[in-house]
VOBA-1610 file (N, C-alpha, C; in pm, whole numbers, padded with zeros to 5 digits, always signed):
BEGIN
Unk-01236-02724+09701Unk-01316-02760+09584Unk-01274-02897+09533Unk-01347-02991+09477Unk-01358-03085+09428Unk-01254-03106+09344Unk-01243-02982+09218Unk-01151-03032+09133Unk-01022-02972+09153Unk-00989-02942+09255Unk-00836-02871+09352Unk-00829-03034+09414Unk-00886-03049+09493Unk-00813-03192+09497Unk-00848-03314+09384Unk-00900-03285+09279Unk-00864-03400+09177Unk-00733-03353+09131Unk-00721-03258+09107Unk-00552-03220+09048Unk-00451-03306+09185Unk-00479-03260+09288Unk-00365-03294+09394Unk-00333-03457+09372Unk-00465-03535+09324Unk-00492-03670+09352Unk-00411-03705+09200Unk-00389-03624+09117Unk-00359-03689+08992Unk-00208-03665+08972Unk-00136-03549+09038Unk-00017-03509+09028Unk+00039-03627+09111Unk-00026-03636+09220Unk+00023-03736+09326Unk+00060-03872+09280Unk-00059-03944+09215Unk-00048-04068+09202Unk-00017-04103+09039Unk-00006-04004+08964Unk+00064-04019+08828Unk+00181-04121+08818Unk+00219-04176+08689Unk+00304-04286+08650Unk+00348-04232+08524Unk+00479-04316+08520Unk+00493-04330+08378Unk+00423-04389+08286Unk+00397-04538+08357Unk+00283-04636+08259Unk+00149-04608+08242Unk+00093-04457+08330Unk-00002-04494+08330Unk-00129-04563+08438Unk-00032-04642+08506Unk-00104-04730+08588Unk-00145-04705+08674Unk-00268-04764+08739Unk-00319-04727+08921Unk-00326-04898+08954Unk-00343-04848+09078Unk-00391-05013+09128Unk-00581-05021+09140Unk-00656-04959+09089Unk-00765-04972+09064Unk-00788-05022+08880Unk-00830-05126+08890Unk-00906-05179+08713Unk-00979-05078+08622Unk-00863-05108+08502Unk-00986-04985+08432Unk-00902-04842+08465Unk-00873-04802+08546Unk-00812-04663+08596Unk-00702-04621+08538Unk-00673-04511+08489Unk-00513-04477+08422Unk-00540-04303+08485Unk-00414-04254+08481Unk-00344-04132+08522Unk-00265-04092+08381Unk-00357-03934+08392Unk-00205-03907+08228Unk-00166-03788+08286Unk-00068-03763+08261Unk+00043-03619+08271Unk+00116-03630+08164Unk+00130-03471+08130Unk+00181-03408+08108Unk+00260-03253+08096Unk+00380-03265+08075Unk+00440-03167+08106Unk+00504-03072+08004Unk+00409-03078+07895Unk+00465-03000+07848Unk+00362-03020+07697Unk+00367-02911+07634Unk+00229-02939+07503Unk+00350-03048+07376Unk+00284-03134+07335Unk+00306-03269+07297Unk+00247-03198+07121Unk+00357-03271+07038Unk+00319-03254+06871Unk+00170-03334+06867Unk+00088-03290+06758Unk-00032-03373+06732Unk+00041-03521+06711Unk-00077-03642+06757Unk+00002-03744+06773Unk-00150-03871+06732Unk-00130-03886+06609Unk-00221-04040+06585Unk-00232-04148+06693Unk-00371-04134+06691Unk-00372-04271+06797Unk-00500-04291+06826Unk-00550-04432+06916Unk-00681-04454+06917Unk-00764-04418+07002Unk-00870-04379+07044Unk-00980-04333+07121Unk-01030-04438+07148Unk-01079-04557+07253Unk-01179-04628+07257Unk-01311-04577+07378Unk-01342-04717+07390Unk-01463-04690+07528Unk-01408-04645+07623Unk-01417-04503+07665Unk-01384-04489+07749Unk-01481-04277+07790Unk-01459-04298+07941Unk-01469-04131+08024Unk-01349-04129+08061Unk-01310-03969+08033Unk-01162-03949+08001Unk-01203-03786+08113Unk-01150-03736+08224Unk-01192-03639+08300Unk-01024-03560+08291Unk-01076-03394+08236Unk-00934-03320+08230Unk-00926-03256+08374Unk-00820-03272+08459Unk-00841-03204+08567Unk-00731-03080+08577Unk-00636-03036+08482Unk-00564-02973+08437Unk-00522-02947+08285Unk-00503-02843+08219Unk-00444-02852+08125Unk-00584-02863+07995Unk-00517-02843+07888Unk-00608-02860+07752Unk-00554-02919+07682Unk-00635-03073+07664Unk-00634-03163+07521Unk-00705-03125+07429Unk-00641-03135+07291Unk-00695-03093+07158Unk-00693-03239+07077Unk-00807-03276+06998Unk-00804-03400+06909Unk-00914-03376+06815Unk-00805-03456+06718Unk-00889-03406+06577Unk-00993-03558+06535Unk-01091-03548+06509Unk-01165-03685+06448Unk-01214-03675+06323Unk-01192-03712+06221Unk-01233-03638+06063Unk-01179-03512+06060Unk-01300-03451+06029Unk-01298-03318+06015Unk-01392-03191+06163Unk-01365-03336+06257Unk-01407-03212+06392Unk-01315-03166+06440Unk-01258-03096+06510Unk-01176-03059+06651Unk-01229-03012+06732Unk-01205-03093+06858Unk-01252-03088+06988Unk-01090-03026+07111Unk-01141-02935+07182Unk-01118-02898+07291Unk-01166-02916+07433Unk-01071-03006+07512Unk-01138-02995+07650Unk-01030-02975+07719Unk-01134-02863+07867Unk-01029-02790+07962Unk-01025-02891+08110Unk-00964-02852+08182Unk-00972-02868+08330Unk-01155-02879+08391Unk-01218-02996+08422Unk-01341-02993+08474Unk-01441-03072+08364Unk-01392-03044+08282Unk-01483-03118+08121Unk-01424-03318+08103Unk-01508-03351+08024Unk-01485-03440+07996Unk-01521-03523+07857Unk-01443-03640+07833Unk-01463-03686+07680Unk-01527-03832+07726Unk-01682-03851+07653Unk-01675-03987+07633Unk-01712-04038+07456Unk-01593-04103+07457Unk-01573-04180+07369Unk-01674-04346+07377Unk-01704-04419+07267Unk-01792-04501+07260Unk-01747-04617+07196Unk-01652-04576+07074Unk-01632-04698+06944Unk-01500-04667+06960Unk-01378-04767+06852Unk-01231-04721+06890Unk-01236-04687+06766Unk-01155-04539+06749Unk-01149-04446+06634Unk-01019-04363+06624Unk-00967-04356+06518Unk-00836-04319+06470Unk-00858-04150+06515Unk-00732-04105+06587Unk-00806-03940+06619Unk-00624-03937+06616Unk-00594-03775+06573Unk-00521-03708+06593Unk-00525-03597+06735Unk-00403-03645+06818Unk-00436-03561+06947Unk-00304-03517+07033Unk-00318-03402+07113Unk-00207-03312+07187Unk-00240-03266+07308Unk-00168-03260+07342Unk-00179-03137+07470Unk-00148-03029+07439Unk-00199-02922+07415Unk-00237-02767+07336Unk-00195-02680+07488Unk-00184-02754+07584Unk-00172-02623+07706Unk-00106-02756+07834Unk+00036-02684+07837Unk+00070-02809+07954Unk+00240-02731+07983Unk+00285-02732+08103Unk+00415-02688+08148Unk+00443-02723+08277Unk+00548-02757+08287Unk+00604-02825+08427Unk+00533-02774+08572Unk+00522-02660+08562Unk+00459-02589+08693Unk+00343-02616+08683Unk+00257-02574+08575Unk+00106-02646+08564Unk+00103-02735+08431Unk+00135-02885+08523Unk+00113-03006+08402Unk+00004-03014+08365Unk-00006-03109+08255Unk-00167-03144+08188Unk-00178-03268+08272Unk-00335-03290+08349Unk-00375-03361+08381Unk-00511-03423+08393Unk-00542-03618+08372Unk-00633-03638+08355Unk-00600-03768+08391Unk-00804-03847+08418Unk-00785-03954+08466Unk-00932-04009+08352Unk-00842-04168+08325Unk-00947-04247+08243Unk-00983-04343+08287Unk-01141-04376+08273Unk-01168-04497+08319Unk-01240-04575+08191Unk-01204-04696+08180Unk-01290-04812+08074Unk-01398-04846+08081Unk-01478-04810+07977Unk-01609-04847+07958Unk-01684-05014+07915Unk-01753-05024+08005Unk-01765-05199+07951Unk-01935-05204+07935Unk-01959-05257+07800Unk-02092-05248+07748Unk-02204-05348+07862Unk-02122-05468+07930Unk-02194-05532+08014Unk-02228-05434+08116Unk-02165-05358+08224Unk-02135-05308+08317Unk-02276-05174+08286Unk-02280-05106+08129Unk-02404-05013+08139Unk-02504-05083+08108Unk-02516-05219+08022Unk-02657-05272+08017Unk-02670-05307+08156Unk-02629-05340+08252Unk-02672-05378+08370Unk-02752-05278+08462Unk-02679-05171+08466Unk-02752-05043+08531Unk-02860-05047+08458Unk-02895-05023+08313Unk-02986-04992+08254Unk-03100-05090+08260Unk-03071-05207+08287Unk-03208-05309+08353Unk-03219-05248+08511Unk-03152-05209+08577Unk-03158-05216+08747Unk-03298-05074+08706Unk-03210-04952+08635Unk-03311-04863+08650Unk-03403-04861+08575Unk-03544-04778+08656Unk-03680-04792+08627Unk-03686-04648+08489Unk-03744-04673+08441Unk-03806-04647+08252Unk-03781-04499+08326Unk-03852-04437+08377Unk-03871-04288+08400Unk-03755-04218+08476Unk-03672-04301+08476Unk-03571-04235+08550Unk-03425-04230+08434Unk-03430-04233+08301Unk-03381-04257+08197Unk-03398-04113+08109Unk-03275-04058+08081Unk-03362-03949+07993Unk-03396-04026+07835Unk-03459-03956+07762Unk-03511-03965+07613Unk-03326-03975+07531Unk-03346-04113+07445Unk-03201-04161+07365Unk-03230-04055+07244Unk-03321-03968+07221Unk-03337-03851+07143Unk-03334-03964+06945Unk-03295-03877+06845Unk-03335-03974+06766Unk-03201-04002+06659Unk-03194-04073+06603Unk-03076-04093+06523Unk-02961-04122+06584Unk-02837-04157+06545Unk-02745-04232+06608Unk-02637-04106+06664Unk-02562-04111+06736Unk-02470-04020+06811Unk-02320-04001+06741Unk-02280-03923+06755Unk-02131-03922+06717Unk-02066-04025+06855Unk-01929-04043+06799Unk-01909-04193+06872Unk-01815-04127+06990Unk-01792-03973+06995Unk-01724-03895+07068Unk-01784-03792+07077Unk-01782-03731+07243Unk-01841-03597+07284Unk-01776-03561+07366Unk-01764-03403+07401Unk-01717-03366+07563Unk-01822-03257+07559Unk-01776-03261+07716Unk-01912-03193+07813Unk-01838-03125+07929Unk-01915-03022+08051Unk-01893-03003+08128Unk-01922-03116+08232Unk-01835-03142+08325Unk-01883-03209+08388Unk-01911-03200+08535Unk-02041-03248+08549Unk-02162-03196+08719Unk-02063-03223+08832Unk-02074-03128+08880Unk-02057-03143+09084Unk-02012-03312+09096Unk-02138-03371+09075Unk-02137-03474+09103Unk-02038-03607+09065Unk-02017-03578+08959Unk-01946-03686+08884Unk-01767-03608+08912Unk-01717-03536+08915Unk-01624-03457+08978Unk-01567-03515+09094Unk-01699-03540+09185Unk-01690-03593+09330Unk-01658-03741+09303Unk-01719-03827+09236Unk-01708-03925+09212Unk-01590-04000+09203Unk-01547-03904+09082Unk-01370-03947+09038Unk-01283-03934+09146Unk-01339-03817+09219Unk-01240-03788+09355Unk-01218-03914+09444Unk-01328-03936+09511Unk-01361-04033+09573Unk-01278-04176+09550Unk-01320-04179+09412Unk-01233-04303+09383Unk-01111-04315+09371Unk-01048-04149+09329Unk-00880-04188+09324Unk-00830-04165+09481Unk-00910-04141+09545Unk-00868-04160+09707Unk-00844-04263+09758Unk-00920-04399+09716Unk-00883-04527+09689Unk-00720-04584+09727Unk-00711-04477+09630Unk-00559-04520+09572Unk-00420-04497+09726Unk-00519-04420+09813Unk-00459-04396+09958Unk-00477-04503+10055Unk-00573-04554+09977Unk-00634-04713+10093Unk-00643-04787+10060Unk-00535-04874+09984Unk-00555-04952+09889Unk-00600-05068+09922Unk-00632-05090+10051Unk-00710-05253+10093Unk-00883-05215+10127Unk-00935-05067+10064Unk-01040-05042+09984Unk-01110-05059+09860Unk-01013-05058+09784Unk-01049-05075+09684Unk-01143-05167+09593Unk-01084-05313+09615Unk-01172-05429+09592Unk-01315-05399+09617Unk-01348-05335+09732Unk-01487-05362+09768Unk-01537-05230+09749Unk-01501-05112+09772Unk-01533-04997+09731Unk-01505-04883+09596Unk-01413-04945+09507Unk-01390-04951+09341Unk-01526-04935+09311Unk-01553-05110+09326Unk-01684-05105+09223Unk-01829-05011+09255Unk-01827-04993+09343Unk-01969-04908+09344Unk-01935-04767+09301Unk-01829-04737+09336Unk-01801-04590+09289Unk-01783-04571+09086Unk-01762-04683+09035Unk-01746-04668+08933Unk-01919-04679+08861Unk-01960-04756+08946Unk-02175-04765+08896Unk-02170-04650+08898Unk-02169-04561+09059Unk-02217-04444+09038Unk-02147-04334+08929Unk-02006-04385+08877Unk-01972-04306+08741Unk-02031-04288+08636Unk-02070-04434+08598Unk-02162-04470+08495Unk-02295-04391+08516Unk-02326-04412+08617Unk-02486-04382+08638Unk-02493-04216+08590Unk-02386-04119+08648Unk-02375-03980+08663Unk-02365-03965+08480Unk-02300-04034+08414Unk-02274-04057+08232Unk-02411-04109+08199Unk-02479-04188+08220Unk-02591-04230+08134Unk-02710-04092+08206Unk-02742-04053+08253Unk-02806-03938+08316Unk-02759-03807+08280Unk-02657-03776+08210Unk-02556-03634+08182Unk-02653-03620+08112Unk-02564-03499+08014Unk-02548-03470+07863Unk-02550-03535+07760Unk-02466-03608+07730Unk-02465-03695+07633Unk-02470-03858+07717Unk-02566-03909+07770Unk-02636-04021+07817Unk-02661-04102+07705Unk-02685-04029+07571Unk-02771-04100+07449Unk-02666-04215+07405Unk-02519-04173+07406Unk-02378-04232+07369Unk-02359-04358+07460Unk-02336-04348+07568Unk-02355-04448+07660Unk-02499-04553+07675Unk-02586-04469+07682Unk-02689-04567+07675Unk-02696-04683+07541Unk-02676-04583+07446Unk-02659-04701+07315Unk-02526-04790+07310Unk-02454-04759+07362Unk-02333-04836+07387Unk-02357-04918+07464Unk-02428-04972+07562Unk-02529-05081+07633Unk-02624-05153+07617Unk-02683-05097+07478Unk-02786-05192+07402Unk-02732-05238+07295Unk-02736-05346+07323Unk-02685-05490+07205Unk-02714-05440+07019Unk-02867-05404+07060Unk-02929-05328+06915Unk-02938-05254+06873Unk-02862-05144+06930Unk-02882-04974+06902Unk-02814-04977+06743Unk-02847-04859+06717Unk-02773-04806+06590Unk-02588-04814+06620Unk-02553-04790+06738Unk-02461-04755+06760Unk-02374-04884+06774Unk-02413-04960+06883Unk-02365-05081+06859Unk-02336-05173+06741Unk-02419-05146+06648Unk-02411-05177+06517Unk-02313-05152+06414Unk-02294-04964+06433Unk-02205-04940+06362Unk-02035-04996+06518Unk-02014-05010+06584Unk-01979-05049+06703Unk-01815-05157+06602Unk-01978-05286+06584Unk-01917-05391+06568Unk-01835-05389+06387Unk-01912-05268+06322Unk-01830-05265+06179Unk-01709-05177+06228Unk-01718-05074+06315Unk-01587-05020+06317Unk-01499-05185+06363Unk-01544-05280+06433Unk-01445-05330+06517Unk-01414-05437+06336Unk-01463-05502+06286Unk-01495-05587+06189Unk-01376-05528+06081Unk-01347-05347+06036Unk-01252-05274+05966Unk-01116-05274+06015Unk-01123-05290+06170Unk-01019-05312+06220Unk-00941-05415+06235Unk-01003-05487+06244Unk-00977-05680+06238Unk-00926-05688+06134Unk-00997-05594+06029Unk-00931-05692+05875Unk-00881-05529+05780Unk-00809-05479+05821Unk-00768-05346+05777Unk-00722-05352+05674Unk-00612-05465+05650Unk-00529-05474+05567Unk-00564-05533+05444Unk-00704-05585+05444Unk-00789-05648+05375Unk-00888-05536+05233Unk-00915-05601+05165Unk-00976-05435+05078Unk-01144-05554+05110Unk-01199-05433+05085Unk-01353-05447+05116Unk-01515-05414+05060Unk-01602-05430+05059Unk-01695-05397+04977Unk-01784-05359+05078Unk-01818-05212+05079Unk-01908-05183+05167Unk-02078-05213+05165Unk-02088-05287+05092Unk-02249-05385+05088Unk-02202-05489+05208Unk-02058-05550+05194Unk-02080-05658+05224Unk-02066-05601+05427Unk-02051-05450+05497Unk-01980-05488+05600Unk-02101-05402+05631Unk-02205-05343+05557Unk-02340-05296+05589Unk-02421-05382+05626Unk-02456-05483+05512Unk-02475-05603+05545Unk-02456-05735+05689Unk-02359-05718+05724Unk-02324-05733+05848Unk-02350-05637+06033Unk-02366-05528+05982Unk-02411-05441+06056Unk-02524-05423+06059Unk-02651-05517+05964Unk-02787-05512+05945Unk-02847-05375+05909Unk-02763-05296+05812Unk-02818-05192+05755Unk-02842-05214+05646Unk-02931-05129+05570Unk-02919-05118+05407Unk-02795-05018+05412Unk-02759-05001+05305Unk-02589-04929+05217Unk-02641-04814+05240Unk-02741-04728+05246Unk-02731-04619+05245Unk-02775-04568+05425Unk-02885-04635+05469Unk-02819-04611+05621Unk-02743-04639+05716Unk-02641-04732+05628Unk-02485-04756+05701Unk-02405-04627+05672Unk-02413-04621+05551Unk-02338-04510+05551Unk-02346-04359+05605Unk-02466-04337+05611Unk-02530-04205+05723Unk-02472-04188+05847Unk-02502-04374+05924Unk-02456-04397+06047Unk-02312-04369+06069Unk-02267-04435+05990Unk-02093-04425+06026Unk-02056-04365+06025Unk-02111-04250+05901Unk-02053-04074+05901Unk-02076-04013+06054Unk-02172-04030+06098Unk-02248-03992+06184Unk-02125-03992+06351Unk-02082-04131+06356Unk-02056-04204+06463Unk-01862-04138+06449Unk-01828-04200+06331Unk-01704-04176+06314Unk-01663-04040+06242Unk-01755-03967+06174Unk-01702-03817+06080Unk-01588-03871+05962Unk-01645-04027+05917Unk-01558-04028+05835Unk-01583-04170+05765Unk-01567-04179+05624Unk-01654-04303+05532Unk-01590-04415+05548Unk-01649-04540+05539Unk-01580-04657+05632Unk-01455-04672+05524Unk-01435-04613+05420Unk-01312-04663+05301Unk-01199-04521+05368Unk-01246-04428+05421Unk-01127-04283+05496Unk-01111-04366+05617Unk-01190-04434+05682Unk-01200-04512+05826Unk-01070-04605+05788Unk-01107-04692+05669Unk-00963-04793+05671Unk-00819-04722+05635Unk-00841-04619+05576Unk-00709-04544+05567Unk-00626-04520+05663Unk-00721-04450+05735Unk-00633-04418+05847Unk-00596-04552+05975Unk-00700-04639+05946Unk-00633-04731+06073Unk-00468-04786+06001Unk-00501-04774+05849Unk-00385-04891+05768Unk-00262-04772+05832Unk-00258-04674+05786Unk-00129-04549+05790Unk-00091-04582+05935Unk-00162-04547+06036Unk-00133-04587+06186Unk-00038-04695+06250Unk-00109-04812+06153Unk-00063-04938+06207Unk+00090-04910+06165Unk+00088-04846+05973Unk+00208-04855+05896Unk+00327-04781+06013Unk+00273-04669+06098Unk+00360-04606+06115Unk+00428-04684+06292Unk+00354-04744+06307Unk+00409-04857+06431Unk+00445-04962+06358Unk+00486-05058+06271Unk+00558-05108+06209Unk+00728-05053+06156Unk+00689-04922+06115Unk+00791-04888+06096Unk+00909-04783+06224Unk+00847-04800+06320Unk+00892-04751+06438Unk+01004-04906+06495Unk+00939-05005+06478Unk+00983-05148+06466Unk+01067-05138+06369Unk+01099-05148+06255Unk+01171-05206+06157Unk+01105-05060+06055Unk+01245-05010+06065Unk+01231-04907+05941Unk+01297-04895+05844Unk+01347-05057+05816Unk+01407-05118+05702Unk+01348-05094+05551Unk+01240-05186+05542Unk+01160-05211+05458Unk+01053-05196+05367Unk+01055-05033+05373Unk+00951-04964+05382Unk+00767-05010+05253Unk+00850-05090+05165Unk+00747-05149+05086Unk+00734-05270+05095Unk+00808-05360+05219Unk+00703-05454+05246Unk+00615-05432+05348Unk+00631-05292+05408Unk+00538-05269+05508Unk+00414-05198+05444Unk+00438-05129+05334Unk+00342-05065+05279Unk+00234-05220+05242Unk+00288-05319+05187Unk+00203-05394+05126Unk+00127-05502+05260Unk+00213-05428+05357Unk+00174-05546+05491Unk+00023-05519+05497Unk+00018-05350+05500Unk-00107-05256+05568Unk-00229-05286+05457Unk-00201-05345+05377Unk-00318-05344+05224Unk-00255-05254+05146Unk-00125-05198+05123Unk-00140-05079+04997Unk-00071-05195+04871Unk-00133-05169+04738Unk-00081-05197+04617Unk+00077-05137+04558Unk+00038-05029+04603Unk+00150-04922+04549Unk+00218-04865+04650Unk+00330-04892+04664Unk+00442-04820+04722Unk+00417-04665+04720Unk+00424-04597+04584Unk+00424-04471+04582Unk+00323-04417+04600Unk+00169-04454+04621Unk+00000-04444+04663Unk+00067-04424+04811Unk+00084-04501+04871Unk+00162-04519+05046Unk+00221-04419+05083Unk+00344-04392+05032Unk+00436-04264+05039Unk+00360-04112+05074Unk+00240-04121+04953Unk+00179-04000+04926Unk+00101-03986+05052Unk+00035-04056+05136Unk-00050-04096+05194Unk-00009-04065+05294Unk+00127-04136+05335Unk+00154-04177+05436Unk+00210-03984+05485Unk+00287-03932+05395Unk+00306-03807+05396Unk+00197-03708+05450Unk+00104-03713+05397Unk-00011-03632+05365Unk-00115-03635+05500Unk-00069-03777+05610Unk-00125-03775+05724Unk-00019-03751+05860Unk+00122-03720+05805Unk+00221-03727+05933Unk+00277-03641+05880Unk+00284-03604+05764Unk+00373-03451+05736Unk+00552-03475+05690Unk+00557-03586+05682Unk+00704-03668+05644Unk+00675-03808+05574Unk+00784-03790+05452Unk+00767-03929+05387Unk+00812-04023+05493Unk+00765-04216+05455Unk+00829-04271+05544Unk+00944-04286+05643Unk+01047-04308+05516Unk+01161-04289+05528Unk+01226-04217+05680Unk+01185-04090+05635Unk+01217-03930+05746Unk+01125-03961+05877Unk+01004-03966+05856Unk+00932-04000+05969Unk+00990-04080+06058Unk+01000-04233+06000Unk+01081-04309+06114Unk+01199-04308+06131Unk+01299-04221+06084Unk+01465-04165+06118Unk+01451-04020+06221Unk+01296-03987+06247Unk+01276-03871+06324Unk+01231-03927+06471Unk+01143-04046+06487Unk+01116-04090+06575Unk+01227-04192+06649Unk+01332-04262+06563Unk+01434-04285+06595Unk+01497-04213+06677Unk+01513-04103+06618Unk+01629-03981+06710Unk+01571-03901+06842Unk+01389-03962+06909Unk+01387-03941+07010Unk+01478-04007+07148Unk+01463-03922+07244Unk+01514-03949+07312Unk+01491-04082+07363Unk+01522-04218+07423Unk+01494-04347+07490Unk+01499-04404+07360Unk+01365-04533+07411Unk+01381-04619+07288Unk+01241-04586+07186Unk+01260-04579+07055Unk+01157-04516+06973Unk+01002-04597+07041Unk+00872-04499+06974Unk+00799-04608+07052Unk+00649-04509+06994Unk+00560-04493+06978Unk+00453-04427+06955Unk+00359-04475+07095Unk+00235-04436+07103Unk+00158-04438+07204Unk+00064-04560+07149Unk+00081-04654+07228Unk+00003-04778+07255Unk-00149-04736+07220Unk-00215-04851+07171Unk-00380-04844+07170Unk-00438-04825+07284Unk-00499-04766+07322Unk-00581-04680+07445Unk-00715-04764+07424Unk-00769-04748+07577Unk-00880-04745+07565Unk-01011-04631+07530Unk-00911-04461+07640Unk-00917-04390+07616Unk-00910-04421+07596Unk-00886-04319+07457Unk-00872-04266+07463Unk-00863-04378+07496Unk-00842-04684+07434Unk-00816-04643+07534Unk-00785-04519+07564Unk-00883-04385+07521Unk-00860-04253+07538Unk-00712-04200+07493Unk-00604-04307+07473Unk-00468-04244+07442Unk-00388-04231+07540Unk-00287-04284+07489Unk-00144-04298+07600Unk-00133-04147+07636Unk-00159-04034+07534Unk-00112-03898+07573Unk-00205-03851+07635Unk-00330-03905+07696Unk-00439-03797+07730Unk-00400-03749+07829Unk-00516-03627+07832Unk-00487-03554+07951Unk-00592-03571+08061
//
């Protein structure tokens, strides 16, 4: 079966970093179920071929098993674990990067009727699905690659069209497809998530970043709920706390000039905050991540999901 050797292909060629020698490509394992863990989701198809990832986005939680898959669209603050993972049967998964050129291109090649219906209103900016025979095979195919590696160059790229192609044709096609049009709703709200992120630390007026996203204020705000499950002023919260808490993984000296680094006024507003999303005041938090084992370190921005350094 298909996804008996995607497991073989992922145990096999797993890393510490992460890395393959195919672009775009990452390998995650794990061995063991991982504390919930802040971090970013971007453009990306994220395929579980072992094991169960759990991630929280607002107020959703999502579960995906062995065979399913996550595509993510916009980069979004998510709380996430491995809920099911042990040395004998690790958690395993493979991500590939989504590039908005790469689906508008398919989407001119193919003809109108061969497109399903983008259905109406804007998408949540994250979904999982089962995923077809087909696209299963796909991933296979390509991490076989990784056996021939003076394949790759020339046979990478078509296998990754036909990834795309098997995603804009799924289930949730509507996510991807608008993630390829310059003008969608999605792209729109796209470029304000990216615009909150740029300037996090910044305080803001949401006329002025609706405005920029070419909405009126009240169907920006629909959208974004919509896309992210969460209001672009909860959106800057959590990117500010995130950043705060990789700063202070760095230097866990200072704790209120870091608070004021992230945009907070108040030290003790921060504290509360900062508590209330990691479950430890500053302080403790980064004297806990200290006392891991190696050198302290949180999980890098993903594309996953960058899907997430921890995915599965």
């Amino acid at each position: 079966m298909a996804l008996d050797e995607l497991r073989e292909l992922l145990a096999r060629h797993a890393r510490i970093d992460l890395s393959t020698r195919i672009g775009d490509v990452r390998i995650f394992r794990a061995d063991r179920p991982h504390p919930p863990v802040p971090t970013t989701y971007g453009k990306v198809v994220a395929l579980v071929g072992q094991g169960t990832k759990r991630f929280a986005l607002g107020d959703r939680v999502y579960d995906y098993h062995a065979g399913q898959y996550l595509v993510a669209s916009v980069d979004m603050p998510v709380t996430a674990y491995f809920a099911k993972a042990s040395p004998e049967l690790p958690g395993l998964g493979v991500g590939l990067d989504l590039h908005p050129s790469a689906i508008a291109e398919l989407l001119l090649q193919a003809a109108p009727g061969d497109l399903p219906d983008l259905g109406r209103g804007v998408p949540s900016g994250l979904a999982v699905s089962t995923a077809s025979a087909e696209l299963v095979e796909a991933f296979v195919r390509l991490l076989r690659l990784l056996d021939r590696p003076r394949d790759i160059s020339v046979l990478a790229p078509l296998i990754k069209r036909e990834i795309l192609w098997r995603l804009i044709t799924g289930e949730h096609g509507a996510i991807v497809r608008q993630f390829g049009l310059p003008d969608s709703s999605l792209s729109h709200i796209a470029r304000a998530v990216q615009w909150i992120r740029d300037h996090y630390a910044q305080p803001f007026r949401v006329e002025e970043v609706a405005q920029q996203a070419g909405m009126s204020v009240s169907a920006f705000h629909r959208n974004f709920q919509a896309v992210t499950a969460m209001s672009p002023i909860q959106f800057q919260k959590q990117i500010r706390l995130q950043q705060a808490r990789l700063l202070l993984v760095a230097d866990p000296g200072d704790i209120a000039a870091i608070s004021r680094r992230v945009g907070y006024e108040s030290p003790a507003q921060f504290s509360r905050e900062y508590r209330r999303q990691f479950g430890q005041p500053p302080s403790r938090d980064a004297a806990l991540l200290h006392a891991l084992p190696g050198p302290p370190r949180l999980p890098d921005r993903t594309t996953v999901d960058q899907s997430s350094r921890s995915l599965a």
